[in-house]
N, C-alpha and C positions, 0 to 999 in steps of 0.2 A: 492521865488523860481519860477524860469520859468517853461513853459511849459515844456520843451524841460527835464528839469531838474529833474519833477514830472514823466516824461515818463519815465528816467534812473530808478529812484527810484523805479518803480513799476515793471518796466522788474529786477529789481536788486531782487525784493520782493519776483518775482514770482519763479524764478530760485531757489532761496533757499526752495522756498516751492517742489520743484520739483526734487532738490538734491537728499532724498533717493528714490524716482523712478529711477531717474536715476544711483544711483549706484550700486541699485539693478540689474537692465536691466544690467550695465554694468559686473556685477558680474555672471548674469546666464550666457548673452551672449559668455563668454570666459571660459563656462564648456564644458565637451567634449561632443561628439554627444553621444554616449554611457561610464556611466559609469561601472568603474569596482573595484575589493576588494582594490585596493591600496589606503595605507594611503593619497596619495597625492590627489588624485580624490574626496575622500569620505572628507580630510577637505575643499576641495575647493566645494564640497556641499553643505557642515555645513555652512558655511559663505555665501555663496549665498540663501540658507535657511532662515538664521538665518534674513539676509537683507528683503529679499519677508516679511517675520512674523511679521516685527519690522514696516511694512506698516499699515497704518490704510485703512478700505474698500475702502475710497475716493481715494489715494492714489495705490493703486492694482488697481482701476478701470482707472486707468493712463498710468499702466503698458503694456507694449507691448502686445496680447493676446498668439503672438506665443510663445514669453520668458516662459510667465505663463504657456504653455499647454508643453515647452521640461523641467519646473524646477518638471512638477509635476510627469513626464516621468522617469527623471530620478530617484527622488526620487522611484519611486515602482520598478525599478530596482536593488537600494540599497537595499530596502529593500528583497528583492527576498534572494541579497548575503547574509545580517548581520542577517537574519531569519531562517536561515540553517545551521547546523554542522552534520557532522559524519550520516547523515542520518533522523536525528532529526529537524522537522519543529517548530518554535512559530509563532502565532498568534496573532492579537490585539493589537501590540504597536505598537508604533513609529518606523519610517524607520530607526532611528539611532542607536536604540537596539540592539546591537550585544549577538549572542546567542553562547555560547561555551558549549557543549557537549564532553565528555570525555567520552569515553567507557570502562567499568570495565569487566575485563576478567574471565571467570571461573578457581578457585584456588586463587585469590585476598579473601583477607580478608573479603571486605567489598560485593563480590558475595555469599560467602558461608555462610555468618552469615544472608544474603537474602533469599537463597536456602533455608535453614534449616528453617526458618520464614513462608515463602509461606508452606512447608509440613506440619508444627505442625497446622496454621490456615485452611489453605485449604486441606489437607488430604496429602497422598502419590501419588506418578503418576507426583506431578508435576514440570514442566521445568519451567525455565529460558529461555526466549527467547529474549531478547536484555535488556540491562541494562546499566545506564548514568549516571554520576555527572553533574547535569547542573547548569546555573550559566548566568548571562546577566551584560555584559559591556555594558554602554552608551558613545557614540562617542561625545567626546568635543572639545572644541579648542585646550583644554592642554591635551587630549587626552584620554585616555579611563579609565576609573572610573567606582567603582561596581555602579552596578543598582538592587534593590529591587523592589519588585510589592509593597509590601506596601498597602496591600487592593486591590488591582487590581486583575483583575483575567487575566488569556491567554490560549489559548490553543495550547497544543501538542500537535502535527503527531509523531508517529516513526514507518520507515519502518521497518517489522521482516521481514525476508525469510523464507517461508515455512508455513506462517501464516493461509494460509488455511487449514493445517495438523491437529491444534489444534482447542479446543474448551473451551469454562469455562473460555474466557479468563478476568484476571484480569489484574488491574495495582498498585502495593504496591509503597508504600514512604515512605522513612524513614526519619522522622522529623529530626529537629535540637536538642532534648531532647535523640536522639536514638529511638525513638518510631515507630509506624509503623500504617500508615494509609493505609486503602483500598479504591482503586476510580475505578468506573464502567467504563468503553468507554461510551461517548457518539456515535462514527461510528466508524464498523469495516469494511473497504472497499479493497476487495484484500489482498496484504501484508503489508495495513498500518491500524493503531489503532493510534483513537484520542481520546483526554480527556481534560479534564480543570482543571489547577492548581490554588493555590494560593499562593506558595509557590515556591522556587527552592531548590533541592539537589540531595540527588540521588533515581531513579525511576528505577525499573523493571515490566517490561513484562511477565508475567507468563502464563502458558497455559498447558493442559493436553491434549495428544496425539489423536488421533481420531482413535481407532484400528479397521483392517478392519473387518468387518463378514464374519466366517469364511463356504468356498463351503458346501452345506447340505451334508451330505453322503448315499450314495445311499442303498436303501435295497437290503437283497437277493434275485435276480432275479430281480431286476428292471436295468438290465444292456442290449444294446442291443447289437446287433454283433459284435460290435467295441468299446464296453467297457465302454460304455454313455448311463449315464438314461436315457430313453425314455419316453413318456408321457402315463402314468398311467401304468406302470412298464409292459409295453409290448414291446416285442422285433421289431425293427423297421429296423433290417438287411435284407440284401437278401439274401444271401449264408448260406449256413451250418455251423456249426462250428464243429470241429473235434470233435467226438465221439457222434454227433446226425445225427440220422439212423432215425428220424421219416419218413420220406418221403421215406424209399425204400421197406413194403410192397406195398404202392403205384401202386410203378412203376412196379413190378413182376409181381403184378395181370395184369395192363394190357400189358407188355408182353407176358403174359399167355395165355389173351382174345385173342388179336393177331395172334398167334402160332395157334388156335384150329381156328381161321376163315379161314386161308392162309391154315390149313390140310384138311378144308372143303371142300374150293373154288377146290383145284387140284385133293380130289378125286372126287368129280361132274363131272368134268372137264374127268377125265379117263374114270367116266363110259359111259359117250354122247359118248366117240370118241367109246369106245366096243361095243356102240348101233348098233351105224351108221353102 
């Protein structure tokens, strides 16, 4: 074998070792700049994913760095979509995890047999404040297939409206036997409550109402001129109120004083001038 011959060989040797870099590269490079939910996008993810994964380190360290910094971009965009339904967030898996949340309405079978569950364990007073069937697809090449945690744990966000109304908030689960666990939040921030599952089915938000305190009621005679307690049940009005007269011995007397100075001052006055 010639030189010439050794040199094909090796350039022939190296290319092949170089093939899944390069198909990978070629696989991210032709995903879009942004992706979005459509099945077409999310499998032409999968497969440029699936390529980068199937690299060994040496291999990925070959790899274009920009390729590597828009495949890893995209993914936590995906994952952003396939990690959210109906208001309901999962955490801790994989970007291809698709989470489907189905909302169960109040008067469904599977709300009231809830409702009635939360009152006999937690007492009376309390609501339902959003309630889920959840459940997780995994995104494949042949398409979307149940996914189990299987020992894994993840955790749920679900936004309630009006969550800062309530307080005592729980979170009940009804198992796969029909049974019924209770799980604490770990953060209740705003109108979203998180927790961690181990399981998926269906979950309700439970919460007892926060009733206001109700205004003190004023004693008698702690009212001032205008119909408002005053501080330390003393009247803080200016004016009179109809049928108090306190203030007009008062004012007699000294129009009284008045009258006897003015009768004084003009007889003095008379008798100078009959002097003079």
């Amino acid at each position: 074998m010639t030189k010439l011959d050794q040199l094909k060989a090796a350039e022939a040797a190296l290319a092949q070792l170089l093939k899944p870099v390069q198909d990978a590269e070629k696989l991210i490079d032709e995903l879009p700049a942004a992706i979005s939910g459509s099945e077409a996008d999310q499998l032409a993810l999968l497969k440029a994913s699936t390529a980068f994964d199937k690299l060994s380190d040496q291999e990925k360290a070959e790899l274009d760095q920009k390729l590597q910094e828009k495949l890893l971009s995209l993914r936590e965009e995906a994952a952003k979509i396939n990690h959210t339904s109906n208001g309901v967030q999962i955490g801790n898996l994989p970007w291809n995890i698709v989470l489907i949340a189905t909302p169960i309405s109040k008067g469904e079978d599977d709300y009231e047999a809830m409702r009635k569950e939360a009152e006999n364990k937690l007492g009376a007073g309390r609501s339902i404040l959003g309630m889920y069937d959840l459940s997780l697809q995994e995104l494949t090449e042949s398409g979307l297939v149940e996914y189990r945690l299987d020992g894994k744990t993840a955790q749920i966000t679900i936004t309630v409206p009006d969550l800062t109304k309530y307080k005592n908030i729980k979170i009940i689960h009804q198992l796969a036997d029909g049974s019924y666990e209770y799980i604490e939040p770990t953060k209740i921030e705003g109108n979203k409550v998180t927790f961690i599952v181990e399981s998926l089915s269906k979950y309700a938000v439970v919460g007892q109402l926060i009733e206001a305190e109700p205004e003190p009621t004023p004693l008698p005679g702690d009212e001032n001129k205008n119909g408002k307690p005053s501080a330390g049940g003393k009247q803080t009005g200016t004016g009179s109120a109809t049928g108090d007269h306190s203030a007009v011995p008062t004012t007699a007397a000294l129009l009284l004083i008045a009258l006897c100075a003015c009768g004084y001052l003009y007889s003095r006055k008379r008798r100078e001038e009959n002097g003079l």
